[in-house]
N, CA, C and O atoms as CSV, one atom per row, in Angstrom:
chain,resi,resn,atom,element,x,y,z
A,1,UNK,N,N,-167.725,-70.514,83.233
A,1,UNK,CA,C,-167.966,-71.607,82.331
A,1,UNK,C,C,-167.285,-72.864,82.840
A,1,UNK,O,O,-166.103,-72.934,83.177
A,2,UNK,N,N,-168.223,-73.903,82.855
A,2,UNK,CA,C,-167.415,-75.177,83.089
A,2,UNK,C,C,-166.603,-75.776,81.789
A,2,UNK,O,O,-166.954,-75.710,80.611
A,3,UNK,N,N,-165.626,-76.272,82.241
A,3,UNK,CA,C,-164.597,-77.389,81.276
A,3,UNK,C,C,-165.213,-78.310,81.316
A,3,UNK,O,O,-165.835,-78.765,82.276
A,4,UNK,N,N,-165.075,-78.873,79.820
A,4,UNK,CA,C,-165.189,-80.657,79.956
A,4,UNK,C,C,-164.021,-81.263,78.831
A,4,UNK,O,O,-163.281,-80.863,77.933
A,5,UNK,N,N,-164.302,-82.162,79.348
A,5,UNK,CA,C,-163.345,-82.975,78.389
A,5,UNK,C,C,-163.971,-84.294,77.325
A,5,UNK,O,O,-164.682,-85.222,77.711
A,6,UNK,N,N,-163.573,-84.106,76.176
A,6,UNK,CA,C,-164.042,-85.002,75.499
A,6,UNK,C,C,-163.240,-85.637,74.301
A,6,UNK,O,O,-163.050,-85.010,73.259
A,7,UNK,N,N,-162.745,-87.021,74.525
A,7,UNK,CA,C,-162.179,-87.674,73.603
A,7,UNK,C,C,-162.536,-88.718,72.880
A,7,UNK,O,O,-163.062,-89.720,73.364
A,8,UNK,N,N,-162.224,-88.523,71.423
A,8,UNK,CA,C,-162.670,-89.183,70.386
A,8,UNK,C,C,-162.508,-89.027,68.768
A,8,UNK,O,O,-161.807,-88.015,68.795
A,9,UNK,N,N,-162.622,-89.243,67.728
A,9,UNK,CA,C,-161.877,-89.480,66.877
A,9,UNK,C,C,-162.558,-88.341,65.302
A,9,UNK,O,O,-163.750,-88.175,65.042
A,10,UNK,N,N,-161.593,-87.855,64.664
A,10,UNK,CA,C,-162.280,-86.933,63.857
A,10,UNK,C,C,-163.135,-87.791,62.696
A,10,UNK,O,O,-162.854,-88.841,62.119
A,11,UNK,N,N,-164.225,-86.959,62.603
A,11,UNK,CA,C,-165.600,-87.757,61.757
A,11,UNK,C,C,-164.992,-87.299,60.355
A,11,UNK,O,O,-165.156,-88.111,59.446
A,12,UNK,N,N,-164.327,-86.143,60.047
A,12,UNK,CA,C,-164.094,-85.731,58.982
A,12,UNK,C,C,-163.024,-84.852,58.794
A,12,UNK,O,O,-162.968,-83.962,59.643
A,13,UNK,N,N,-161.954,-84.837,57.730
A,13,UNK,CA,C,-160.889,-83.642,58.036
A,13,UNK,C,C,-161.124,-82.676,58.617
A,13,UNK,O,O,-162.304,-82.498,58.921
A,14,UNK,N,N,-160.502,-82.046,58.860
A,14,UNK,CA,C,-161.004,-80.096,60.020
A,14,UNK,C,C,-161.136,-79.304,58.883
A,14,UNK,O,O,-160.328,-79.449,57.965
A,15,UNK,N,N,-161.979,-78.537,58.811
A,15,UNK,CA,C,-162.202,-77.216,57.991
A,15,UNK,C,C,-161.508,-76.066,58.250
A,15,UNK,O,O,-162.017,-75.335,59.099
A,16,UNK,N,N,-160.337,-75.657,57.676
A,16,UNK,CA,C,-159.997,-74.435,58.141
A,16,UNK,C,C,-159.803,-73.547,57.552
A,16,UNK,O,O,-159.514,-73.583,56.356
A,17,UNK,N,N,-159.956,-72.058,58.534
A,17,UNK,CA,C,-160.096,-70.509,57.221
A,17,UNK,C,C,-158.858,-70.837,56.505
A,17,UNK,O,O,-158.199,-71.850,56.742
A,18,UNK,N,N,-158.534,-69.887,55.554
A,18,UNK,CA,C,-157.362,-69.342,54.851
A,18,UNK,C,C,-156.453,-69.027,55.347
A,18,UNK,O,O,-155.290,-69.344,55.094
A,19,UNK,N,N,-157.017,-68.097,56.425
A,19,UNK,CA,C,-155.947,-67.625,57.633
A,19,UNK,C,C,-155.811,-68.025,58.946
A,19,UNK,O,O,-155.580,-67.401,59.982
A,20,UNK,N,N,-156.052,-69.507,58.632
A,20,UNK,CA,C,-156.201,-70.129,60.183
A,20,UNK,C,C,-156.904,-69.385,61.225
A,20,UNK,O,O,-156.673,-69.630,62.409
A,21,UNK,N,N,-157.767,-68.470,60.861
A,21,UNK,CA,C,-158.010,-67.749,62.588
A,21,UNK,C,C,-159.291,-68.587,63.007
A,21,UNK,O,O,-159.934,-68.239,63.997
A,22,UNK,N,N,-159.693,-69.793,62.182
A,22,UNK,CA,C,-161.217,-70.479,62.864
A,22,UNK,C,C,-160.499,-71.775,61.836
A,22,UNK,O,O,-159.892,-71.813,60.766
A,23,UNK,N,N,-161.066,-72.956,63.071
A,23,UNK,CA,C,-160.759,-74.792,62.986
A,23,UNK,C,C,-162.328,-75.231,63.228
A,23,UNK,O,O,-162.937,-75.034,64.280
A,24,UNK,N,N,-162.778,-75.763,62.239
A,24,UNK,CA,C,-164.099,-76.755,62.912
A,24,UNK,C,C,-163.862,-77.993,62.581
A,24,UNK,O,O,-163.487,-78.267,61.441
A,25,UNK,N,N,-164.050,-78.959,63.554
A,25,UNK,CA,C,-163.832,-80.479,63.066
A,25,UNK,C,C,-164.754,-81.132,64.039
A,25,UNK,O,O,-164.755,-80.711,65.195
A,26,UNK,N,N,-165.429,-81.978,63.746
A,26,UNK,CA,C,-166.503,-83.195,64.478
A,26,UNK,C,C,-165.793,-84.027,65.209
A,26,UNK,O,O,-164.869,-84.482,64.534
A,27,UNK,N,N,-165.814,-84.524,66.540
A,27,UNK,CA,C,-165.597,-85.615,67.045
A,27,UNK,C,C,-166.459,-86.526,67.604
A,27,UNK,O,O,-167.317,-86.065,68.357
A,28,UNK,N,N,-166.428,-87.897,67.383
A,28,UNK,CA,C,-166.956,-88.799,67.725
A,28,UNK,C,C,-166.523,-89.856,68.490
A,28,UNK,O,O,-165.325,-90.137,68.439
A,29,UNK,N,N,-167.380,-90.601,69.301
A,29,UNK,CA,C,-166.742,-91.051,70.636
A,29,UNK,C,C,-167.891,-92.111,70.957
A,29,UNK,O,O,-169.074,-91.912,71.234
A,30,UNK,N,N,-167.276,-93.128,70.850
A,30,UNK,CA,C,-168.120,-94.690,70.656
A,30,UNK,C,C,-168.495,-94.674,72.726
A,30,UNK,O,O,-167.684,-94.613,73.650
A,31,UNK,N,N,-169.745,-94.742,72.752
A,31,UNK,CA,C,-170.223,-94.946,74.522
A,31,UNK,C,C,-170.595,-96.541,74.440
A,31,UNK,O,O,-171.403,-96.865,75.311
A,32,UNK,N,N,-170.348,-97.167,73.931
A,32,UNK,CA,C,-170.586,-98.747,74.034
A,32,UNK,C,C,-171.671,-99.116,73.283
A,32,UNK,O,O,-171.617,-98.821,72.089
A,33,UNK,N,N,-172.856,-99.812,73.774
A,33,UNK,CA,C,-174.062,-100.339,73.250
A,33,UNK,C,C,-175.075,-99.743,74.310
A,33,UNK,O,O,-174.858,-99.437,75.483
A,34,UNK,N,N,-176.586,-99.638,73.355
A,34,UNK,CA,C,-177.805,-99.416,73.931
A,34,UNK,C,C,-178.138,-100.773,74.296
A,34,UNK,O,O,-177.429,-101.774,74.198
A,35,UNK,N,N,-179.677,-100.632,74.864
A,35,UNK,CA,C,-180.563,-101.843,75.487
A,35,UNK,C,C,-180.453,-103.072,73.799
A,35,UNK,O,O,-180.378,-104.281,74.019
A,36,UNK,N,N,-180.455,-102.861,73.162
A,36,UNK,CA,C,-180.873,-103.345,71.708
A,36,UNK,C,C,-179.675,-103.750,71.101
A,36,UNK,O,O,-179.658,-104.301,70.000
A,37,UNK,N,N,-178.726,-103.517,71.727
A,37,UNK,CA,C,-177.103,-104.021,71.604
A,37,UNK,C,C,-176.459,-103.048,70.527
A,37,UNK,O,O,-175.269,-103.149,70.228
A,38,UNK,N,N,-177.327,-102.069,69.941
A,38,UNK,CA,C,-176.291,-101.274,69.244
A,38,UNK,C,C,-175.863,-100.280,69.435
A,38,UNK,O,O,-176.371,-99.567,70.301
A,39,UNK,N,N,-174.555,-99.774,68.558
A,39,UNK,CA,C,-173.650,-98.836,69.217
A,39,UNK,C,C,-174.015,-97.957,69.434
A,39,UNK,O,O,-174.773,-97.542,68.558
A,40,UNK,N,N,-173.805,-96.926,70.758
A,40,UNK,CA,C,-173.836,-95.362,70.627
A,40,UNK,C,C,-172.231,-94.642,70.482
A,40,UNK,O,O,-171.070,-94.573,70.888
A,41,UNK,N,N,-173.381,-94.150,69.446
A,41,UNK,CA,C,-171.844,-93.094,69.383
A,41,UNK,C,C,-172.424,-91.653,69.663
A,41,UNK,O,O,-173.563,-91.229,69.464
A,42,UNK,N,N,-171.369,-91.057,70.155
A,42,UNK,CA,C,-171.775,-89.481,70.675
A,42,UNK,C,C,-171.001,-88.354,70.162
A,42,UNK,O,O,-169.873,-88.295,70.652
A,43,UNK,N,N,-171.337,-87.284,69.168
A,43,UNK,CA,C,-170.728,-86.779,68.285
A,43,UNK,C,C,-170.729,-85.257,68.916
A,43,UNK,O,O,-171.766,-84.903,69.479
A,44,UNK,N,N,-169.501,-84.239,68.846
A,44,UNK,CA,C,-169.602,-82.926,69.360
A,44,UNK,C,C,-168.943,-82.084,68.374
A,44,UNK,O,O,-167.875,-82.434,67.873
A,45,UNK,N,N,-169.600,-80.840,68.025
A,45,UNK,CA,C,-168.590,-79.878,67.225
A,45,UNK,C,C,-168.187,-79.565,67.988
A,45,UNK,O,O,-168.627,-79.623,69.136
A,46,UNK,N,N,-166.512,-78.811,67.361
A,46,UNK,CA,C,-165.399,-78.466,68.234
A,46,UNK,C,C,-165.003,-76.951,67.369
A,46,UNK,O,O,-165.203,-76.846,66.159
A,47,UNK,N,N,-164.637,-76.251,67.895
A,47,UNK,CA,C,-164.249,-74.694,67.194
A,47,UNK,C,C,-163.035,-74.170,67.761
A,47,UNK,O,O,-162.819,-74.096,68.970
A,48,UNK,N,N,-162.523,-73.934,67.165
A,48,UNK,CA,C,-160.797,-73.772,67.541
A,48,UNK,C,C,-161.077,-71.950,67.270
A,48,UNK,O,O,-161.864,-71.561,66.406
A,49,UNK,N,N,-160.385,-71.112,68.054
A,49,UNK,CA,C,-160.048,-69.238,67.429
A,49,UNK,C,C,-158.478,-69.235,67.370
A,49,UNK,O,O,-157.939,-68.233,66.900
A,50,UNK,N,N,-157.687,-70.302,67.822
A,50,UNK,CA,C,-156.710,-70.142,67.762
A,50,UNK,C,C,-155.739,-70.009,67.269
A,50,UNK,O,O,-154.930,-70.913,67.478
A,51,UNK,N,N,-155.495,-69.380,66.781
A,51,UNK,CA,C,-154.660,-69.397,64.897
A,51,UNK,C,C,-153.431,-69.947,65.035
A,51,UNK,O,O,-153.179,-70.644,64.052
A,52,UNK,N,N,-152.361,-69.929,66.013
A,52,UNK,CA,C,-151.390,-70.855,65.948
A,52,UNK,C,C,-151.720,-71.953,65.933
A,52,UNK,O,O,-151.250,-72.636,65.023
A,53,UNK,N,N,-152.681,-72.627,66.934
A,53,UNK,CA,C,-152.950,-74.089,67.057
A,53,UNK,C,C,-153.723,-74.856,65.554
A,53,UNK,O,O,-153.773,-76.011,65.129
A,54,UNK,N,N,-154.227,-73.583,65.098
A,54,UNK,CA,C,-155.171,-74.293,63.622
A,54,UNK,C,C,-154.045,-73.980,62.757
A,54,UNK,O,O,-154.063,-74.532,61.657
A,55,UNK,N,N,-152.982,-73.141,63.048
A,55,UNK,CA,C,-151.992,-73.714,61.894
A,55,UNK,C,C,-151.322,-74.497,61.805
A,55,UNK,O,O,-151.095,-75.190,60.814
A,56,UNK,N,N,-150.765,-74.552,63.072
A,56,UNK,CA,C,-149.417,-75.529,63.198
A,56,UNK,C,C,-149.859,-77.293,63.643
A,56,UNK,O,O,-149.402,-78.329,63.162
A,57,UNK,N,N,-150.602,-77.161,64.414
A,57,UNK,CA,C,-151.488,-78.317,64.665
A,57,UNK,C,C,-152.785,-79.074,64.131
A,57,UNK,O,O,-152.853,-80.302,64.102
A,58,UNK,N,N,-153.713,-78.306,63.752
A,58,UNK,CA,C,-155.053,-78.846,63.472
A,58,UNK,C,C,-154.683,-78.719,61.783
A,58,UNK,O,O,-154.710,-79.790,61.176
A,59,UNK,N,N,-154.383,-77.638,61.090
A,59,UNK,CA,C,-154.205,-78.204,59.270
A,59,UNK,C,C,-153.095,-78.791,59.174
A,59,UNK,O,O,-153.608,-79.704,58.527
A,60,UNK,N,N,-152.002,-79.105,59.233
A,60,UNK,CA,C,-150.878,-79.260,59.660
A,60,UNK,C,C,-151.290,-81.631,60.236
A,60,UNK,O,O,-151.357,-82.698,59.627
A,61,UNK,N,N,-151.374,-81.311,61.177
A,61,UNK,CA,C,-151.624,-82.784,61.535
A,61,UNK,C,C,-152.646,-83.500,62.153
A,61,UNK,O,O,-152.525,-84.440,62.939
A,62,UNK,N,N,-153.979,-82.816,61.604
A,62,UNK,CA,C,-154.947,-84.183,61.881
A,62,UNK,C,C,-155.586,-84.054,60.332
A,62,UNK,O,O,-155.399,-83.260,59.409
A,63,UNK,N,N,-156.684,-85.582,60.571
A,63,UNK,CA,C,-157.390,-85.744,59.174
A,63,UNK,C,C,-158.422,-86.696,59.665
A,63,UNK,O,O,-158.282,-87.143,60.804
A,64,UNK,N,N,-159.142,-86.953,59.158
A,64,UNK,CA,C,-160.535,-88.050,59.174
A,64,UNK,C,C,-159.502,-89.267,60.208
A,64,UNK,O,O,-158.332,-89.561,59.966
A,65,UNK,N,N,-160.443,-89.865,61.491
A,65,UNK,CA,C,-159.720,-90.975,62.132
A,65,UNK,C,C,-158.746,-90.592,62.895
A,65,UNK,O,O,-158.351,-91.544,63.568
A,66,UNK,N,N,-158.106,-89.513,63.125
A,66,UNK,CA,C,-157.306,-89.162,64.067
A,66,UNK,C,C,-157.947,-89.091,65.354
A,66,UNK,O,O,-159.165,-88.923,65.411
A,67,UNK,N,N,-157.196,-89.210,66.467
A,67,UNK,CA,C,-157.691,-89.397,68.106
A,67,UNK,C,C,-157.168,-88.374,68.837
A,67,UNK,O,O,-155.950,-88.244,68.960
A,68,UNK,N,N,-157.952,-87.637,69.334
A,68,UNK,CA,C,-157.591,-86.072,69.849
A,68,UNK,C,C,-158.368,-86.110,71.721
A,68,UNK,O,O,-159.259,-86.779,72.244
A,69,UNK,N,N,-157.628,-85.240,72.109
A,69,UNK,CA,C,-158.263,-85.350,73.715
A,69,UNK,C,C,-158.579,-83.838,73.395
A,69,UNK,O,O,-157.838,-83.221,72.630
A,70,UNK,N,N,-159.844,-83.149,74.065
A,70,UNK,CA,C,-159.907,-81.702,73.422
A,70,UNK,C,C,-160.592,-81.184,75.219
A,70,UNK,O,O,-161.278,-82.006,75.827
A,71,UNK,N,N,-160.390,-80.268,75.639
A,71,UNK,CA,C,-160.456,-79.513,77.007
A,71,UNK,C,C,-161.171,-78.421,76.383
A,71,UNK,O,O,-160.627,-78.024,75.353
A,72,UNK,N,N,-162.298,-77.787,76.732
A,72,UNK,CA,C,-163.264,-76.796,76.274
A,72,UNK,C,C,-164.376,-76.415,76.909
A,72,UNK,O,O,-164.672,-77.199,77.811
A,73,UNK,N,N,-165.240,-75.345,76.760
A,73,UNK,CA,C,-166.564,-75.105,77.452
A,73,UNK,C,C,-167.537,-75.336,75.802
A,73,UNK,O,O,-167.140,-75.178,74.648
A,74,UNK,N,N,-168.935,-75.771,76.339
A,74,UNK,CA,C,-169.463,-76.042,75.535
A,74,UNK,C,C,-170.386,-74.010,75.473
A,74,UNK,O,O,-170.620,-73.317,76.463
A,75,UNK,N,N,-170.642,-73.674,74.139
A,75,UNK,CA,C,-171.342,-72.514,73.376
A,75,UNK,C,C,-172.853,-73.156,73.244
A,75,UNK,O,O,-173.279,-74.308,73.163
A,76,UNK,N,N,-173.394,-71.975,73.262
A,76,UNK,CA,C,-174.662,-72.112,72.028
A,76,UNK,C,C,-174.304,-71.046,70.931
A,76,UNK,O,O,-174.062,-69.911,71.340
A,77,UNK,N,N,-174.238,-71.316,69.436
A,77,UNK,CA,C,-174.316,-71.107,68.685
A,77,UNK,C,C,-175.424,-70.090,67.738
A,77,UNK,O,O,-175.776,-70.371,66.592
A,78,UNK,N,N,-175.670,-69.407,68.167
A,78,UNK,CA,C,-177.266,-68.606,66.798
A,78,UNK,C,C,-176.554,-68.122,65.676
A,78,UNK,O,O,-175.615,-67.392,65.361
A,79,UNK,N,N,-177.884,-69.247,64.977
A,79,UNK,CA,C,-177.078,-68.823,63.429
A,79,UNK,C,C,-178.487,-69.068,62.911
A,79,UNK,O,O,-179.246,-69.805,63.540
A,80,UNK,N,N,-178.954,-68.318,61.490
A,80,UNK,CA,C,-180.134,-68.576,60.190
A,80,UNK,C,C,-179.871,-69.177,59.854
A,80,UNK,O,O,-178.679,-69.133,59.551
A,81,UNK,N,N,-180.546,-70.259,59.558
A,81,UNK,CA,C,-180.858,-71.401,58.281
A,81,UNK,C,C,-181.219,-71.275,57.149
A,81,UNK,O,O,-182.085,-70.441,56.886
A,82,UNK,N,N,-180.728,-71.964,56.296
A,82,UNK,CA,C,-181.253,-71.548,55.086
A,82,UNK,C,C,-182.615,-71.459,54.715
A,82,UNK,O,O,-182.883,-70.660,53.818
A,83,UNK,N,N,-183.733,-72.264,55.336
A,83,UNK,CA,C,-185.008,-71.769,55.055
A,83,UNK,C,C,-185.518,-70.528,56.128
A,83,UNK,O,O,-186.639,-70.462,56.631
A,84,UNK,N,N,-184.186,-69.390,56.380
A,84,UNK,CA,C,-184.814,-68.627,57.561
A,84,UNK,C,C,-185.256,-68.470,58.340
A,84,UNK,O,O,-185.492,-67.315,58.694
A,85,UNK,N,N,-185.596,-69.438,58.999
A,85,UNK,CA,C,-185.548,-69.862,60.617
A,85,UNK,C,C,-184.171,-69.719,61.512
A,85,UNK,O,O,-183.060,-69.738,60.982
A,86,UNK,N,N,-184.340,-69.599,62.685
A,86,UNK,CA,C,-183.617,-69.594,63.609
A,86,UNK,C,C,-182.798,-70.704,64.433
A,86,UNK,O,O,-183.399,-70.972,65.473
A,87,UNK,N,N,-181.753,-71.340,64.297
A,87,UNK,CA,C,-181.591,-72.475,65.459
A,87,UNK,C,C,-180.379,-71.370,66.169
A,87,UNK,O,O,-180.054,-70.187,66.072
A,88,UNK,N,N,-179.896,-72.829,67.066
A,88,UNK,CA,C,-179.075,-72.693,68.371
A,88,UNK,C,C,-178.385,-74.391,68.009
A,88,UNK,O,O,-178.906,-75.484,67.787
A,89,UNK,N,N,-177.402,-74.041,68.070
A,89,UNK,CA,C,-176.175,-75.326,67.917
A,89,UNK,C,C,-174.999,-75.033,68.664
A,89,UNK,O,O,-174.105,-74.250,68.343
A,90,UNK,N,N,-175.123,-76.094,70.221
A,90,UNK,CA,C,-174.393,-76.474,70.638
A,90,UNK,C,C,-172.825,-76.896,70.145
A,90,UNK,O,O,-172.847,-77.937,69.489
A,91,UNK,N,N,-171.234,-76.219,70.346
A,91,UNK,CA,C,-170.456,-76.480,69.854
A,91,UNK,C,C,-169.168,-76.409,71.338
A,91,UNK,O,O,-169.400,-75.899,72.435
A,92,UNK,N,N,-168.225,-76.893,71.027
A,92,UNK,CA,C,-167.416,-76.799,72.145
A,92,UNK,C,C,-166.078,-76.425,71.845
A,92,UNK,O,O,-165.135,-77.040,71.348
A,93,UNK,N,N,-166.294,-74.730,72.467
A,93,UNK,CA,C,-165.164,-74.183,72.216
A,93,UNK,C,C,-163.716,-74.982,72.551
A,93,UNK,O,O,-163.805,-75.557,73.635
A,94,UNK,N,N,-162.839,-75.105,72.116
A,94,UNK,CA,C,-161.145,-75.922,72.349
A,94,UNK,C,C,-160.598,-74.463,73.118
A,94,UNK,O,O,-160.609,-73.272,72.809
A,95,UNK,N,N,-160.106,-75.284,74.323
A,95,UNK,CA,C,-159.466,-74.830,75.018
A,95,UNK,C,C,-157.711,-74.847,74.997
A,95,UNK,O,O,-156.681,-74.182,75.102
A,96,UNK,N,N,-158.275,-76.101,74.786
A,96,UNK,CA,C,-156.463,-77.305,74.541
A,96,UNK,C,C,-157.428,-78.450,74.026
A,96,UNK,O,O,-158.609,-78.771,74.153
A,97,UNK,N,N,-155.941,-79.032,73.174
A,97,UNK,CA,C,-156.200,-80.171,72.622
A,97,UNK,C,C,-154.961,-80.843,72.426
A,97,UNK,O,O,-153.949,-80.271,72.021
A,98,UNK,N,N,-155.046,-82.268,72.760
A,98,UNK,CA,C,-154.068,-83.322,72.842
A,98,UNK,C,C,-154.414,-83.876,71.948
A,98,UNK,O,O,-155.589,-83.980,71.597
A,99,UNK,N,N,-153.072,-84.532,71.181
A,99,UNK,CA,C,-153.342,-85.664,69.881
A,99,UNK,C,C,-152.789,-86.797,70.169
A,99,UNK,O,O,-151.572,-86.719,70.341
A,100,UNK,N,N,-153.236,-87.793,70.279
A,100,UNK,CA,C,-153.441,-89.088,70.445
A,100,UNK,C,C,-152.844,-89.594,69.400
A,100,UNK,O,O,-151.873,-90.341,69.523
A,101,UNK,N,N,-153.423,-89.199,68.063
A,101,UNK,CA,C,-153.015,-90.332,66.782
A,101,UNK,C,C,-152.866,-89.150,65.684
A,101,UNK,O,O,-153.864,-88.517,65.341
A,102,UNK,N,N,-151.666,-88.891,65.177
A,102,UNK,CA,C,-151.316,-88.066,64.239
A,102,UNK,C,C,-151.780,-88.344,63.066
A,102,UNK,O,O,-151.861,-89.552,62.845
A,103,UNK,N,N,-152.225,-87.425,61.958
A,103,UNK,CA,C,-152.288,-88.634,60.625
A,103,UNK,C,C,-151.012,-89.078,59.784
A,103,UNK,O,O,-151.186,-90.141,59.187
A,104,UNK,N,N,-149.812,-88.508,59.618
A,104,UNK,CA,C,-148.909,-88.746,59.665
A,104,UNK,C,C,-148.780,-90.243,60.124
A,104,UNK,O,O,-148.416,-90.917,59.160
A,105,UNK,N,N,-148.963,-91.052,61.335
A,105,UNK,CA,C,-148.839,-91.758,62.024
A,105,UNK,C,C,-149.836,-93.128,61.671
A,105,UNK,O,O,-149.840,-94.309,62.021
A,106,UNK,N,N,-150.665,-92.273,60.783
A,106,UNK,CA,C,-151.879,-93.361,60.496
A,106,UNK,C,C,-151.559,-93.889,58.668
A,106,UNK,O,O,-151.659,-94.961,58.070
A,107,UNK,N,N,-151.262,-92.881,58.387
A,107,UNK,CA,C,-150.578,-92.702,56.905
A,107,UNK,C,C,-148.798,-93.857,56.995
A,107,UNK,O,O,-148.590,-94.745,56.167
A,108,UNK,N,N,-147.888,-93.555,58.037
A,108,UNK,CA,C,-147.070,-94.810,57.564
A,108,UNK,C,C,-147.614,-96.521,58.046
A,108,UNK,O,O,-147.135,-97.551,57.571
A,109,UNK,N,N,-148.623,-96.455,59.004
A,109,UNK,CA,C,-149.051,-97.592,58.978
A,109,UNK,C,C,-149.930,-98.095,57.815
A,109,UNK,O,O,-149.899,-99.318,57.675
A,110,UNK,N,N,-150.589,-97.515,57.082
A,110,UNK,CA,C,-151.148,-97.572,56.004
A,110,UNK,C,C,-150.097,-98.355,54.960
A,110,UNK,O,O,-150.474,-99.429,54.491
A,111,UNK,N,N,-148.666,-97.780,54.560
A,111,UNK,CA,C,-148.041,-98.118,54.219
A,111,UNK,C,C,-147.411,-99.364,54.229
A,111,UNK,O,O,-147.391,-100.135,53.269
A,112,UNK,N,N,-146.625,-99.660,55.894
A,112,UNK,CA,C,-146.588,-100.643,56.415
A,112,UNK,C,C,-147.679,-101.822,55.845
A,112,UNK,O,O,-147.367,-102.864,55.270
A,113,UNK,N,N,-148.677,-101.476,56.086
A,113,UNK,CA,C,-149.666,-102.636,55.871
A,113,UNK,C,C,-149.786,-103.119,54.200
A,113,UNK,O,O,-150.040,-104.284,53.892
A,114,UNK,N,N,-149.585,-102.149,53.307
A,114,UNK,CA,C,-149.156,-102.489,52.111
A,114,UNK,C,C,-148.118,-103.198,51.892
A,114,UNK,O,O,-148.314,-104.131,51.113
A,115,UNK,N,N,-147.180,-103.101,52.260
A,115,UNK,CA,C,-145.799,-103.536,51.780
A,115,UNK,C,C,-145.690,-104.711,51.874
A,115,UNK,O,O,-144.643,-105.263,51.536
């Protein structure tokens, strides 16, 4: 399996089990502008099995807007749909992941900016 790397910012808090043993969180990652001048953005699911890292790290300290560097092979996914059909969804297993912007970190600037 090849690695890739992909950094960019969480679309939405991380979802995680009860027992931390599964992390899913969206990242998104601004590629500049199309011909038409507007933005692309390029969005990847990410799936964590790692139960220390989804405890101590992923519920623990990220949230919507956090900036993560994530090292992974990309999956295909088979799963039923609810109208019983079949897809395949591309997701990218986490290998490692670097945090860029804690929410912690985003939360006292928040503050800051109040005061």
């Amino acid at each position: 399996m090849q690695n890739v790397v992909f950094a960019g910012r969480l679309a939405a808090d991380p979802q995680v089990t009860d027992d931390f043993g599964k992390a899913v969180f969206r990242l998104l990652e601004n590629r500049g502008r199309d011909a038409a001048g507007a933005e692309r953005v390029v969005g990847v699911n990410c799936v964590s099995w790692a139960r220390g890292l989804n405890e101590r790290v992923i519920a623990e300290g990220l949230a919507i807007g956090c900036e993560v560097v994530v090292v992974g092979a990309f999956v295909d996914n088979r799963y039923q749909a609810r109208d019983g059909g079949e897809r395949t969804a591309k997701e990218l297993l986490v290998n490692r992941l670097t945090v860029l912007d804690w929410a912690s970190d985003q939360m006292a600037d928040a503050r800051a900016e109040a005061a």
